[in-house]
C-alpha positions in Angstrom: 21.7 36.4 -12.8 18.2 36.4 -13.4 16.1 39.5 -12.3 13.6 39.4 -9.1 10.4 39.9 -11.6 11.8 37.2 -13.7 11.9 35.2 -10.6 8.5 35.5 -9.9 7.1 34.7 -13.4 8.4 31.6 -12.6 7.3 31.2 -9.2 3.5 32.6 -10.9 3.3 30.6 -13.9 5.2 27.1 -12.5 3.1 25.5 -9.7 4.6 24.1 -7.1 1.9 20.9 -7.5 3.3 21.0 -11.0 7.2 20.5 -9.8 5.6 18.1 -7.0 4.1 15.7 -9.8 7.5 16.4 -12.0 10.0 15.1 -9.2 7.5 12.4 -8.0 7.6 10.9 -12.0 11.4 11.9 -12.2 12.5 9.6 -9.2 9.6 6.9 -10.1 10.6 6.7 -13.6 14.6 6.6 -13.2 13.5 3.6 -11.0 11.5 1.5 -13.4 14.1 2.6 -16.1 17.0 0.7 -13.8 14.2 -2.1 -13.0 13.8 -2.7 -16.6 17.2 -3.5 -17.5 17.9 -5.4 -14.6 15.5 -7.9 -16.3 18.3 -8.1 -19.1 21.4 -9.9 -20.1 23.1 -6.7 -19.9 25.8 -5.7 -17.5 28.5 -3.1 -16.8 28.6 -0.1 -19.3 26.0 -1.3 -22.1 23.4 -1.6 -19.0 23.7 1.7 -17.5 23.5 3.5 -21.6 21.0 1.1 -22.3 19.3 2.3 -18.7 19.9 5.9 -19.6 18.3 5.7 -23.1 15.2 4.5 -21.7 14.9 6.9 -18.6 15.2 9.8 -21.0 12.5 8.5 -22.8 10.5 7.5 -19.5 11.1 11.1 -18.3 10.1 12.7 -21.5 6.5 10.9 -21.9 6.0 11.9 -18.4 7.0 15.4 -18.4 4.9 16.1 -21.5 1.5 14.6 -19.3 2.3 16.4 -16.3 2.4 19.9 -17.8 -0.6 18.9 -20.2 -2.6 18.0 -17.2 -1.4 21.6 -15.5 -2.9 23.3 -18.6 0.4 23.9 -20.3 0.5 24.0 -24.6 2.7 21.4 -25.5 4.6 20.9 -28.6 6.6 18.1 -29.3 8.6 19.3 -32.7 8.4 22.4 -35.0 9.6 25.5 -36.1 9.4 28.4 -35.0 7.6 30.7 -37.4 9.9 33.5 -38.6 12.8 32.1 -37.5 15.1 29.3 -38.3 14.8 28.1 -34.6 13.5 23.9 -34.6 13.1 21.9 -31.8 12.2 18.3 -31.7 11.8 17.1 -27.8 8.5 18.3 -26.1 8.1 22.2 -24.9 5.3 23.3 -22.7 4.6 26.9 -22.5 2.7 28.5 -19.5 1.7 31.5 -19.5 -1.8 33.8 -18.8 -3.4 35.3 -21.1 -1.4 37.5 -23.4 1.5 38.2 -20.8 5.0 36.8 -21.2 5.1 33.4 -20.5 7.4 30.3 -19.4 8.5 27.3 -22.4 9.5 24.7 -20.2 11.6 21.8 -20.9 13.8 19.0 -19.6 17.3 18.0 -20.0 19.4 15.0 -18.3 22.8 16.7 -16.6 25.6 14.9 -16.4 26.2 15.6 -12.6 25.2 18.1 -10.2 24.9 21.6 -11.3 26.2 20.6 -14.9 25.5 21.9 -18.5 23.3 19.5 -20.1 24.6 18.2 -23.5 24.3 20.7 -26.4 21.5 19.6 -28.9 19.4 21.5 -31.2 16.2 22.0 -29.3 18.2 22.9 -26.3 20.6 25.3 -28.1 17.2 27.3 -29.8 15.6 27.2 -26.2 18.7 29.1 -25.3 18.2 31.4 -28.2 14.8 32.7 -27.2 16.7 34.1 -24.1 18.1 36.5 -25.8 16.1 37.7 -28.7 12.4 37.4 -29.5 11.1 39.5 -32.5 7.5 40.9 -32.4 7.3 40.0 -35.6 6.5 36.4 -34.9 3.4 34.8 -36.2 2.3 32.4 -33.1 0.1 30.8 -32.1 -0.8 29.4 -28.5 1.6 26.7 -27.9 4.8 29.1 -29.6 7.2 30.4 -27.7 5.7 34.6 -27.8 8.2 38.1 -27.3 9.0 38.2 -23.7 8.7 34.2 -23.3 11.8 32.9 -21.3 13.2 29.3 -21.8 13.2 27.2 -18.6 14.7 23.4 -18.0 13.1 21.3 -15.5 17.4 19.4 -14.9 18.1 15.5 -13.5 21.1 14.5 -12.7 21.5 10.5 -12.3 22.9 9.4 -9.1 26.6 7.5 -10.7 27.3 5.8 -7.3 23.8 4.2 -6.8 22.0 2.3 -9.9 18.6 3.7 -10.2 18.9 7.0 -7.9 18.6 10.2 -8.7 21.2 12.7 -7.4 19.3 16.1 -7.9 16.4 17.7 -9.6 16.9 21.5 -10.6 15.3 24.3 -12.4 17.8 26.2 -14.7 18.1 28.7 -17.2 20.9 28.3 -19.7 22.6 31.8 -21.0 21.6 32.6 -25.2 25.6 31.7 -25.7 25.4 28.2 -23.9 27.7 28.6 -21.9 26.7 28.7 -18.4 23.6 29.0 -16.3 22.4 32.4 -15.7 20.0 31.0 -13.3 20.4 27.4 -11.2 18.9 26.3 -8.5 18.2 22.6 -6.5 14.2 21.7 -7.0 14.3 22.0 -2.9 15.9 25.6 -2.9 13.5 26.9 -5.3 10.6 25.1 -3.4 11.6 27.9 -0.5 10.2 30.4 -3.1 6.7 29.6 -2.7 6.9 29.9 1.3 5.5 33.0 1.6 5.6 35.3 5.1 2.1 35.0 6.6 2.6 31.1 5.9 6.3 29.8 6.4 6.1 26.6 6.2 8.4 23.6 5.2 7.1 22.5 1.5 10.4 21.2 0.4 9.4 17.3 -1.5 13.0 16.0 -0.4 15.8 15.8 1.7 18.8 18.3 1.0 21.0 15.4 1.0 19.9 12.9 -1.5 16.6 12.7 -3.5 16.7 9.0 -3.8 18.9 6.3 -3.3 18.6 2.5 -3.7 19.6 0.4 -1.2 23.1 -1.5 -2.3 20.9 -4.7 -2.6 17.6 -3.4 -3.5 14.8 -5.8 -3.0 13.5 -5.9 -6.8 9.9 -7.5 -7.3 9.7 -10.2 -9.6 6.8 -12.0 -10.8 5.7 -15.6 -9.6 8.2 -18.5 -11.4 11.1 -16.2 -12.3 14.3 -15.9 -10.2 15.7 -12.6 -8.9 19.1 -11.2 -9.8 21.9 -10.1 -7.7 21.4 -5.9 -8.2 24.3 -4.5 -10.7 25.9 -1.9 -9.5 26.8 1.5 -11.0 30.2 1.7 -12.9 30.4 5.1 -13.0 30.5 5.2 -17.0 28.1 7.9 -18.9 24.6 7.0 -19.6 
């Protein structure tokens, strides 16, 4: 497990507004995503890849906005420098001034608390965790020495078309092969409660973070027909 002061760095650097506007996208985009292909021919198990494909994407745009507008350096694809560590989905690093920062980055799970599939951004991410050289040449939106690498996790909901199941923040171990720190969006939201101000600040229920009803009301346009609701298959997106 992660250390307290590591802990804090990401309590200091990732704010709580930030993970606010995160889930709120996260849950509005898995929606539209599910709304999308509901407007399709497509049924069964080529719907819900066809709906994964595009929430990824959804998330993805919308992740890289959000940590822009929280003053993050974003990169979308590179190398970095010195190394033969390339990523090619969007990083944002927080961080002030010249102190260690935070690269943050997202990742679909496949359920709850599960490793995200191995790719080639995510398995450099995990690399930085456990060896930075000084002898970098970076600039502001690199990963720097010290720099930890954080996913911003989404599990789908499998039972309910459209729904999220849980939003996480984790840190994968340099081997990739387990979390050395997990925890549920509305577990770490406790962190920012402080003493002299305990209040509730979680942004969801503990239970579910969204759930569609089993016959959602879907809006349609004037002149086109609605569509009986598809429901999940339980397949992988």
């Amino acid at each position: 497990m992660i250390d307290d002061q590591l802990t804090k760095r990401l309590v200091k650097l990732l704010h709580r507004d930030l993970l606010v506007d995160l889930y709120a996208v996260t849950v509005a985009r898995a929606r539209e995503a599910y709304e999308i292909i509901e407007d399709t021919p497509l049924e069964g198990k080529s719907a819900r890849a066809a709906e994964g494909q595009i929430r990824f994407r959804l998330l993805e745009q919308a992740f890289q906005k959000t940590c822009e507008q929280y003053g993050a350096a974003v990169r979308e694809s590179g190398v970095i420098e010195g190394t033969d560590l390339r990523f090619f989905q969007p990083l944002a690093r927080f961080a002030e001034a010249d102190e260690a920062g935070v690269v943050l980055g997202m990742a679909s799970m496949p359920g709850k608390g599960e490793m995200p599939s191995k790719n080639q951004s995510r398995l450099s991410g995990a690399s930085m965790n456990y060896h930075i050289t000084p002898r970098l040449a970076l600039d502001k939106s690199d990963p720097r020495p010290g720099d930890i690498y954080v996913l911003f996790l989404v599990a789908r909901d499998r039972a309910e078309a459209g729904a999220i199941q849980e939003v996480a923040i984790g840190i994968i171990g340099p081997e990739y092969e387990n979390f050395v720190f997990y925890e549920a969006l509305d577990e770490f939201w406790a962190r920012y409660v402080t003493a002299d101000k305990a209040e509730d600040v979680s942004p969801a229920p503990k239970e579910k973070l969204v759930k569609l009803k089993t016959k959602p009301n879907i809006y349609k346009p004037p002149g086109q027909d609605g569509k009986k609701d598809k429901k999940e298959d339980g397949s992988s997106s």
